[in-house]
C-alpha positions as CSV (number, residue, x, y, z in Angstrom):
1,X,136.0,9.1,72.9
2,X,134.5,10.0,69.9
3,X,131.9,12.4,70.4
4,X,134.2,14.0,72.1
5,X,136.5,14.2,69.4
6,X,133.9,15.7,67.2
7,X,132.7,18.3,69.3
8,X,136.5,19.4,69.2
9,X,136.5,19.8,65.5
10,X,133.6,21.7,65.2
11,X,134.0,24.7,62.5
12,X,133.5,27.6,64.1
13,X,135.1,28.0,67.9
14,X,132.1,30.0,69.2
15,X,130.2,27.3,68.7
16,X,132.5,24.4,70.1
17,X,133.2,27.2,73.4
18,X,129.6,26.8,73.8
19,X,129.0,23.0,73.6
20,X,132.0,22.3,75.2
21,X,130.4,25.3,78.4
22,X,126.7,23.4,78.2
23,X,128.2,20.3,78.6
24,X,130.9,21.4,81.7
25,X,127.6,23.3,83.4
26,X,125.6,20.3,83.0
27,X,128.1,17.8,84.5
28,X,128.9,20.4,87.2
29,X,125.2,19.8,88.2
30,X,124.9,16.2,88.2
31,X,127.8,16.0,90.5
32,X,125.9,18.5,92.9
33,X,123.1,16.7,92.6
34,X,125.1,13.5,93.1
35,X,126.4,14.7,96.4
36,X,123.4,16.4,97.4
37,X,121.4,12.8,97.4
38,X,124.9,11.2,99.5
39,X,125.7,13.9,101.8
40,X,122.5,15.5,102.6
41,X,120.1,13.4,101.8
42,X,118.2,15.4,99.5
43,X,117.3,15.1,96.2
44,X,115.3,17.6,93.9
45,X,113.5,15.9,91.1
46,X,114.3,15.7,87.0
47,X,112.5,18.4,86.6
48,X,114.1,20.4,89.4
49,X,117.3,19.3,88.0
50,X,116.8,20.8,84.9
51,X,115.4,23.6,85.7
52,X,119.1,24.4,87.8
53,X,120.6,23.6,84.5
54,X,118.6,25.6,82.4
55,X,119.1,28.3,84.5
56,X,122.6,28.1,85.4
57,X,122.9,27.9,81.5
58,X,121.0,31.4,81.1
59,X,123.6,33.4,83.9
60,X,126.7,32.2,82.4
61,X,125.3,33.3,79.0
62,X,123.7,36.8,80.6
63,X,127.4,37.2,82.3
64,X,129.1,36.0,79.1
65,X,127.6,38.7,76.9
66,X,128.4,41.5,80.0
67,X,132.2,41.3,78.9
């Protein structure tokens, strides 16, 4: 995969730890969402969506900085 090559040879490692965290937190909640819509039946909108993303984002980063 070669984007996913690249974001591995980023320069600085701060930055690749935090592409490579976005990207884990943002599949993390496509697959909640995934099996939120098969096993319950629910779905929250795009918007929704991000919003859970965005803010997910913002709590590891608040948490993050806390160490």
């Amino acid at each position: 995969m070669e984007w996913w090559e690249k974001i591995c040879n980023l320069s600085p490692v701060v930055s690749r730890k935090n592409i490579v965290r976005d990207l884990l937190v943002t599949w993390w909640n496509v697959w909640l969402e995934r099996n939120r819509r098969v096993f319950q039946q629910h779905s929250k909108t795009e918007d929704q969506a991000a919003f859970l993303i965005k803010e997910n984002l913002a709590h590891i980063a608040l948490a993050s900085h806390s160490f």
